[in-house]
N, C-alpha and C positions, 0 to 999 in steps of 0.2 A: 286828548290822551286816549290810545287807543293802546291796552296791554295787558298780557294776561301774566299772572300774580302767580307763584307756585306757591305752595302753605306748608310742604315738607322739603324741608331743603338738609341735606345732611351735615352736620356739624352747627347748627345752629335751632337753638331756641322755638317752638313752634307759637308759643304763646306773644313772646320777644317778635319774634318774624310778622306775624299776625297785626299788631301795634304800628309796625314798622311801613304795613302796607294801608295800613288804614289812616295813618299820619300822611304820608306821602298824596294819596287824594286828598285828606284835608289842605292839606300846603296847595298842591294844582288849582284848587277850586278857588281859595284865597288869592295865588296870583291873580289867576285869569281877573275877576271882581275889582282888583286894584288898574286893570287898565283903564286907559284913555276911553270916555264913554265920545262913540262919532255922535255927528249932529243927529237930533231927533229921535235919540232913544236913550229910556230912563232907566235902564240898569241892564244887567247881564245874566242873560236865561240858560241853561244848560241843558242837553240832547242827554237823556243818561242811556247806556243799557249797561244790562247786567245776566251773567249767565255761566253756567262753570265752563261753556266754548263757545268762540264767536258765532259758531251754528247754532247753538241755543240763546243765546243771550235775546233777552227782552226791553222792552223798553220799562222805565223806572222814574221817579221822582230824585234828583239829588241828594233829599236828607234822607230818603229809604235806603241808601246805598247800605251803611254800616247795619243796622239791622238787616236785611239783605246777606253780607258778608257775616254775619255772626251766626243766621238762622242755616246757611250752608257749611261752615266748621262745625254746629254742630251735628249737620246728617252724617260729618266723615268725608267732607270733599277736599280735596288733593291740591286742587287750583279753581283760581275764577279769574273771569275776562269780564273787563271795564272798560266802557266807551262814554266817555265826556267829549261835549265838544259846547263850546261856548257858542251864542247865537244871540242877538238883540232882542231887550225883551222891551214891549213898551206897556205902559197903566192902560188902564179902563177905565175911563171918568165915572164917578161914584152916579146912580141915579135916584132922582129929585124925592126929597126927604130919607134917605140914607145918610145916615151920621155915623162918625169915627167912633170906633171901639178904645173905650179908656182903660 
């Protein structure tokens, strides 16, 4: 997913719109996750950037997006641009006497 997001759109809701665009990456991210994993890789890792234009946008963690999108509404930004791109993610075997967090 590669697209930029307007935040003032006339005749509609900016708060409503806001929701609107921040559900819509929720749903993208959730598909992509539901695909077919190919052989030899244990889950599905995402490329993010983020930025109010694709000339600015930087690279980002997936769950920073919506903070991200909240901390630019509120400096009074107009639109932002979103770059997901799913990619194979694989584990790092735990090392020796390293135990699971309960």
């Amino acid at each position: 997913m590669k697209k930029t997001f307007p935040l003032a759109v006339e005749g509609k809701n900016p708060e409503r719109l806001l929701e609107a665009t921040k559900h819509e990456i929720r749903k993208y991210i959730k598909r992509e996750r539901r695909r077919t994993l190919p052989q030899g890789v244990d889950f599905w890792d995402f490329d993010c950037r983020f930025g109010a234009t694709p000339d600015t946008a930087q690279s980002a963690h997936a769950a920073e997006l919506t903070p991200l999108i909240d901390t630019l509404v509120k400096e009074g930004g107009t639109q932002f641009y979103v770059e997901i791109l799913a990619k194979h993610g694989h584990r790092k075997p735990r090392e020796q006497g390293e135990t699971a967090a309960d």
